[in-house]
N, CA, C and O atoms as CSV, one atom per row, in Angstrom:
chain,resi,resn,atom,element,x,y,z
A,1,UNK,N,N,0.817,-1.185,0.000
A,1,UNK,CA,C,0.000,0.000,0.000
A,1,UNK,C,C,0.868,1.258,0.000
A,1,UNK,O,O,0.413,2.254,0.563
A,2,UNK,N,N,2.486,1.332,-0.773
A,2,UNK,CA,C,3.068,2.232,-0.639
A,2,UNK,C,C,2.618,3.178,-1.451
A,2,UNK,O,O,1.698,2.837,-2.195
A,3,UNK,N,N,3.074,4.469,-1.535
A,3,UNK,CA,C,3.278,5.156,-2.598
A,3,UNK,C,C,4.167,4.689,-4.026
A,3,UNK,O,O,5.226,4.275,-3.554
A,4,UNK,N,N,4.206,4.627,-4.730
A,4,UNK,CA,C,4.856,4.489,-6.187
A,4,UNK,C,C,5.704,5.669,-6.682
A,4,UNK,O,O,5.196,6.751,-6.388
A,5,UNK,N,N,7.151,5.768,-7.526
A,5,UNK,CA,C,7.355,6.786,-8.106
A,5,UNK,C,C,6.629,7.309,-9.350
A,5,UNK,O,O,7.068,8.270,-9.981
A,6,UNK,N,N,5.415,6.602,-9.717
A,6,UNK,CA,C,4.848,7.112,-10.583
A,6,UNK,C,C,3.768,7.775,-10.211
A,6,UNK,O,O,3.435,8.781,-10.839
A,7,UNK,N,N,2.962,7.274,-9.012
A,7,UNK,CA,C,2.373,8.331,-8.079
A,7,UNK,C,C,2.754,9.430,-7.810
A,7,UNK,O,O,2.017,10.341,-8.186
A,8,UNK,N,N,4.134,9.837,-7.005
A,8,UNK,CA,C,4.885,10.600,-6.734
A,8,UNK,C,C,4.676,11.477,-8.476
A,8,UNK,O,O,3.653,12.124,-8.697
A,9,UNK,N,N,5.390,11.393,-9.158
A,9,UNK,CA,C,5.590,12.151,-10.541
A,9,UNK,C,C,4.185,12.434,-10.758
A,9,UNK,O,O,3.979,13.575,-11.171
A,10,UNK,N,N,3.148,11.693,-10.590
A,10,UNK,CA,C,1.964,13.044,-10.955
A,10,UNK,C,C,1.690,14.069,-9.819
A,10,UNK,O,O,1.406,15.235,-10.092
A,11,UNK,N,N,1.789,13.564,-8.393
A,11,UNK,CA,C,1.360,14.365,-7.842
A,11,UNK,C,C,2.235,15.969,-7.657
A,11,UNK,O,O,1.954,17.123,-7.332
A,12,UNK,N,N,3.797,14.945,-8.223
A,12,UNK,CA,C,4.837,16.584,-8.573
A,12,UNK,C,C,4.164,17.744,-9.693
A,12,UNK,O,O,4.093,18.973,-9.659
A,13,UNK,N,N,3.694,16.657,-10.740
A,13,UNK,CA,C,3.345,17.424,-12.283
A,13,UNK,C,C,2.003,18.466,-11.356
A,13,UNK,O,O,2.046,19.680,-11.155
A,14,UNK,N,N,0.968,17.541,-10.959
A,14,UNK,CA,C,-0.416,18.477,-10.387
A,14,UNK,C,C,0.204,19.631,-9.823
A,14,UNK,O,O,-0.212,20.698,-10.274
A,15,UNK,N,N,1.099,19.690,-8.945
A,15,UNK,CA,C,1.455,20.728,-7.752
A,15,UNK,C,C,2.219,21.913,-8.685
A,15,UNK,O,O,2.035,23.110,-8.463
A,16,UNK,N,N,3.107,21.412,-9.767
A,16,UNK,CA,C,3.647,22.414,-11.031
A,16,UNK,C,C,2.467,23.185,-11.465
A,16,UNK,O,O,2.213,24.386,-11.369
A,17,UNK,N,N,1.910,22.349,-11.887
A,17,UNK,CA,C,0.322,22.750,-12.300
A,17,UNK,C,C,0.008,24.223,-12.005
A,17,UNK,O,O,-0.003,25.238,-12.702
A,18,UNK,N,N,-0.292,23.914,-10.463
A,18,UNK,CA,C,-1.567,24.761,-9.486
A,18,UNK,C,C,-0.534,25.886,-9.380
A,18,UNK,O,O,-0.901,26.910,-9.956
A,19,UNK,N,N,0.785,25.963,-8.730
A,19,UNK,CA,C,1.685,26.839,-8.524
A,19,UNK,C,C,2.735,27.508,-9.231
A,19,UNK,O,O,3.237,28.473,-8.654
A,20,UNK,N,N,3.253,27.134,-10.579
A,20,UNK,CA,C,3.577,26.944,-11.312
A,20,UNK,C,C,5.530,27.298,-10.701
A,20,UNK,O,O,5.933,27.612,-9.582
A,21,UNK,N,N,6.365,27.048,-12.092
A,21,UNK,CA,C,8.175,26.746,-11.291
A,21,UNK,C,C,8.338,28.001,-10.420
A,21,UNK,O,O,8.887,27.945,-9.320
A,22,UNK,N,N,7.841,29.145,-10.947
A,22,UNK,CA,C,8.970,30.609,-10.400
A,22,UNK,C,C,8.199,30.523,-8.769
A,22,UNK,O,O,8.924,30.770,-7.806
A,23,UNK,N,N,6.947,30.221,-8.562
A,23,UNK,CA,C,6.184,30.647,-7.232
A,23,UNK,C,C,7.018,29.106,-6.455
A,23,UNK,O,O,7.649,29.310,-5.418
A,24,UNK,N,N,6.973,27.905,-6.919
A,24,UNK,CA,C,7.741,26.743,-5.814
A,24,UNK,C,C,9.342,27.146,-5.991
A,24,UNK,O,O,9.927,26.607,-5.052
A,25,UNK,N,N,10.408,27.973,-6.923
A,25,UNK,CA,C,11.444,28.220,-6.397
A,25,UNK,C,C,11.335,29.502,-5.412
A,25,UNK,O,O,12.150,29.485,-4.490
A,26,UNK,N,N,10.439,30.632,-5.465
A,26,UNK,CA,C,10.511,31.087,-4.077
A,26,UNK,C,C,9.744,30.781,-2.853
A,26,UNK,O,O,9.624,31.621,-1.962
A,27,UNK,N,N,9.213,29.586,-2.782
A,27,UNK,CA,C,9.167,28.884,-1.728
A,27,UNK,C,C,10.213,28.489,-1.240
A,27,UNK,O,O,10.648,28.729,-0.114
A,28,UNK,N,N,10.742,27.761,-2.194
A,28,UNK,CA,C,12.533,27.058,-1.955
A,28,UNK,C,C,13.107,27.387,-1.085
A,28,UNK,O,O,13.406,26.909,0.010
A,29,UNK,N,N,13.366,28.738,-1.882
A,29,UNK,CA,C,14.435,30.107,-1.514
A,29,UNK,C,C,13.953,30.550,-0.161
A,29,UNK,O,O,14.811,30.836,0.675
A,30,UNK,N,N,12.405,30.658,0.220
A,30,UNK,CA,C,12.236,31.510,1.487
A,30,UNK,C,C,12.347,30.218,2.740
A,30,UNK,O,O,12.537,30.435,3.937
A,31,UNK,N,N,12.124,28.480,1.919
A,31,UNK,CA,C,12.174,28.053,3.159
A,31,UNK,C,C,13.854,28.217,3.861
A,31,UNK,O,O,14.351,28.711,4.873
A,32,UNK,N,N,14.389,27.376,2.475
A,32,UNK,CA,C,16.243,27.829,2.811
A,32,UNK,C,C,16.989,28.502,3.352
A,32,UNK,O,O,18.164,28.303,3.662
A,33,UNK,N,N,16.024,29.757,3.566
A,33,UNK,CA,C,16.622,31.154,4.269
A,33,UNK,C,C,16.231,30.853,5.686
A,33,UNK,O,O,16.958,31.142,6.636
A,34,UNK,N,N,14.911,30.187,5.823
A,34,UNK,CA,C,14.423,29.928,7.187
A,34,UNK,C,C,15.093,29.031,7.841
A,34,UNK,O,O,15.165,29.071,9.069
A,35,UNK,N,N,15.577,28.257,7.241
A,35,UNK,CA,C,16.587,27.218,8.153
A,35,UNK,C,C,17.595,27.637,8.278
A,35,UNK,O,O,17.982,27.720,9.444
A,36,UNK,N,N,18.482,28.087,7.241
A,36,UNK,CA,C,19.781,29.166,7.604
A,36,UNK,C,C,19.634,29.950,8.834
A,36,UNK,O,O,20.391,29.812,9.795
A,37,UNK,N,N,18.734,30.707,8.799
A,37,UNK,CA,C,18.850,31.554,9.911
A,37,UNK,C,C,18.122,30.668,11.360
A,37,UNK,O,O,17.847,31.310,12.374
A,38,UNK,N,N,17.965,29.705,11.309
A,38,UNK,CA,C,17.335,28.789,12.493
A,38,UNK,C,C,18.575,28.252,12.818
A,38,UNK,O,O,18.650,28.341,14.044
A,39,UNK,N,N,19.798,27.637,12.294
A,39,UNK,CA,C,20.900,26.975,12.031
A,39,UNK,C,C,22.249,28.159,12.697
A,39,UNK,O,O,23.381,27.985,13.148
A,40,UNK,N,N,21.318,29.437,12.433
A,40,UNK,CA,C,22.241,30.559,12.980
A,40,UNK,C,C,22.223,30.598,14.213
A,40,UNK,O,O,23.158,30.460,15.002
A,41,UNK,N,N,20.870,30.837,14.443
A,41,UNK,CA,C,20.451,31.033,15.810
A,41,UNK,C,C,20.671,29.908,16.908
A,41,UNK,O,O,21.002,30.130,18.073
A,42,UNK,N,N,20.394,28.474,16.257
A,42,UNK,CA,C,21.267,27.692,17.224
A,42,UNK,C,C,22.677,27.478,17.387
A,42,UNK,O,O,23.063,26.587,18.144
A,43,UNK,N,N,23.369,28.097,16.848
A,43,UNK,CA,C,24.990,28.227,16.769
A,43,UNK,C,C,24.970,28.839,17.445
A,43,UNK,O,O,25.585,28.560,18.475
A,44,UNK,N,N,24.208,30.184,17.344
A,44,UNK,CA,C,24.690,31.522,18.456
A,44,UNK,C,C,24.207,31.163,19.673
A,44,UNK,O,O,25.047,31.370,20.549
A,45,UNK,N,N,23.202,30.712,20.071
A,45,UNK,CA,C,22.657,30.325,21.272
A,45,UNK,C,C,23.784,29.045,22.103
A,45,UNK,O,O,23.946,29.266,23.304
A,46,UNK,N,N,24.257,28.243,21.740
A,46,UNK,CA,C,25.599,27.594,22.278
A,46,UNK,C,C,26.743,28.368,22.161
A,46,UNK,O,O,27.792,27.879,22.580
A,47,UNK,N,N,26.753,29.501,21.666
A,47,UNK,CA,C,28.248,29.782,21.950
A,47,UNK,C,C,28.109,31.397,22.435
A,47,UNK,O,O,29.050,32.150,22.188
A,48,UNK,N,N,27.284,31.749,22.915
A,48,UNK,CA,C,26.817,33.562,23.683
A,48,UNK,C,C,28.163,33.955,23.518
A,48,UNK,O,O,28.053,34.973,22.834
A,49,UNK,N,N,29.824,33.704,23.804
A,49,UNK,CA,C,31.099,34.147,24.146
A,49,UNK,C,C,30.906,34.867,22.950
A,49,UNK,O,O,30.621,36.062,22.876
A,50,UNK,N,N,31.154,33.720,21.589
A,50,UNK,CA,C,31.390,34.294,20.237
A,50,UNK,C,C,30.529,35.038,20.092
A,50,UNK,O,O,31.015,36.075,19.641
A,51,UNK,N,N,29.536,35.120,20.209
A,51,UNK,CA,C,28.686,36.105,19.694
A,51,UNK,C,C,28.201,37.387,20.277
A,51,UNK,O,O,27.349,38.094,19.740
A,52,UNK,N,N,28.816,37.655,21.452
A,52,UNK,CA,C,29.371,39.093,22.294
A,52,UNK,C,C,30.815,39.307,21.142
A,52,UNK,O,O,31.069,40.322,20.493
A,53,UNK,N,N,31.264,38.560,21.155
A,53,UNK,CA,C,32.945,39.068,20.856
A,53,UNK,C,C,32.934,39.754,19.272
A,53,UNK,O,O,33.749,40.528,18.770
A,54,UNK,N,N,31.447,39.045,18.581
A,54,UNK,CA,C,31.265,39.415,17.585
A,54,UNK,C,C,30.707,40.461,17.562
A,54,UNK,O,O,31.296,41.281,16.858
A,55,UNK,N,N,29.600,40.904,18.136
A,55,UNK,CA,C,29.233,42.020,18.405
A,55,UNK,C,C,29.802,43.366,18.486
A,55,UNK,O,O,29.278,44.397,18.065
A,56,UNK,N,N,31.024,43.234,19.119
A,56,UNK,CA,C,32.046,43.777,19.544
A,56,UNK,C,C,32.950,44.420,18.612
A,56,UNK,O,O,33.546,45.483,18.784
A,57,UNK,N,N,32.995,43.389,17.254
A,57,UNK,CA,C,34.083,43.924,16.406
A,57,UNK,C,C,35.016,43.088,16.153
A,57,UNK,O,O,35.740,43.210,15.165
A,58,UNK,N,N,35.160,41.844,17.265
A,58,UNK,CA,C,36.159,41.003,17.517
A,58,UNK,C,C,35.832,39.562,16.801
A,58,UNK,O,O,34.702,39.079,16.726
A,59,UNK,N,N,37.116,38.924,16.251
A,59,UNK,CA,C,36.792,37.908,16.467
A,59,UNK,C,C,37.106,37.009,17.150
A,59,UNK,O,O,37.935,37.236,18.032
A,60,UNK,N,N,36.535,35.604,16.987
A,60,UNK,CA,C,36.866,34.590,18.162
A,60,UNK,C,C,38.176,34.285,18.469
A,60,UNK,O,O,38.777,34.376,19.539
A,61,UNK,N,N,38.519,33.926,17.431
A,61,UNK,CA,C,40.094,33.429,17.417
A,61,UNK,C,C,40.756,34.464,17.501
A,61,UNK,O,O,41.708,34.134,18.208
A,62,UNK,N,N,40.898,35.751,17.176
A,62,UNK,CA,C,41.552,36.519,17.964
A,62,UNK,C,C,41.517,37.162,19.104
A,62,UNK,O,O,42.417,37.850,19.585
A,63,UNK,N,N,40.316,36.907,19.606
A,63,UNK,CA,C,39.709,37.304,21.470
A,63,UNK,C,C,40.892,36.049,22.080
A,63,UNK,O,O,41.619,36.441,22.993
A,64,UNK,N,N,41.074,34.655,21.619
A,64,UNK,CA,C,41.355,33.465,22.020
A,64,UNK,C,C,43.229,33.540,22.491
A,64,UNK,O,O,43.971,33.373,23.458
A,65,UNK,N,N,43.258,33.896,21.096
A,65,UNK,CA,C,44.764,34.298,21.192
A,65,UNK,C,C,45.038,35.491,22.146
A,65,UNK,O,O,45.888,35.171,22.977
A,66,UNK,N,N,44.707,36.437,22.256
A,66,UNK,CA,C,44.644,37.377,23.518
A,66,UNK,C,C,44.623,36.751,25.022
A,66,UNK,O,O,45.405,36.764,25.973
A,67,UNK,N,N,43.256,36.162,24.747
A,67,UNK,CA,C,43.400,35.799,26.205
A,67,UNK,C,C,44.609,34.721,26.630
A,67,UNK,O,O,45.168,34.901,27.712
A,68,UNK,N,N,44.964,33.741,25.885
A,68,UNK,CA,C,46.592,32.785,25.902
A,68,UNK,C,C,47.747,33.343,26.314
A,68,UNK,O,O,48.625,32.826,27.004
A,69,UNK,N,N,47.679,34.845,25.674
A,69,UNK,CA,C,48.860,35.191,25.663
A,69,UNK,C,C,48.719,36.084,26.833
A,69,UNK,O,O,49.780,36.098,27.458
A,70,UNK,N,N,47.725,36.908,27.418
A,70,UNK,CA,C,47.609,36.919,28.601
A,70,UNK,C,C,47.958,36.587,30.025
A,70,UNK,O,O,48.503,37.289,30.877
A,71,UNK,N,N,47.380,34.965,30.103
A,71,UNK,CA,C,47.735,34.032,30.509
A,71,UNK,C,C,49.175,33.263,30.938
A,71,UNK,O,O,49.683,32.743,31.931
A,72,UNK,N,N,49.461,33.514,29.660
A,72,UNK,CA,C,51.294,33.160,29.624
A,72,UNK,C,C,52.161,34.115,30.558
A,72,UNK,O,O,53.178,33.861,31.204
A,73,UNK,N,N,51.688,34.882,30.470
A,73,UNK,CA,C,52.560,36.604,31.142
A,73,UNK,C,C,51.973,36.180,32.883
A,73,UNK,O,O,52.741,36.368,33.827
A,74,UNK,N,N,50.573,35.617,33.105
A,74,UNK,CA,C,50.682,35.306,34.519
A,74,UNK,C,C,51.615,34.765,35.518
A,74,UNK,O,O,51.997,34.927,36.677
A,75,UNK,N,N,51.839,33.791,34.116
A,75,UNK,CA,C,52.232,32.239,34.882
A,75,UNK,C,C,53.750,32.933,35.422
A,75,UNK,O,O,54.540,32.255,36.079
């Protein structure tokens, strides 16, 4: 009782149909952007450091190296 790829291929052709290519590639495009930026936001949300430091002007790896060399001068 599966689906078929020949099922599948009409129900692609119907949906071309109703919406036609340019309106399902900016669907595409707006879902793509929506996960990008969901994909962002959970990056930034695990790493708050980087993303102050970014804020800032800075970047990570060079906030990183600062603080090392910092460090070194304690010891």
């Amino acid at each position: 009782m599966g689906i078929s790829w020949q099922q599948l291929l009409i129900v692609l052709l119907i949906i071309i149909l109703i919406f036609g290519t340019k309106k399902l590639k900016n669907i595409g495009s707006d879902l793509g952007g929506a996960v990008k930026g969901f994909k962002k936001a959970m990056s930034d949300e695990e790493n708050p450091e980087k993303k102050s430091l970014e804020d800032k002007g800075q970047t990570f790896e060079g906030s990183a190296e600062k603080v090392d060399t910092t460090k070194q001068g304690e010891k």
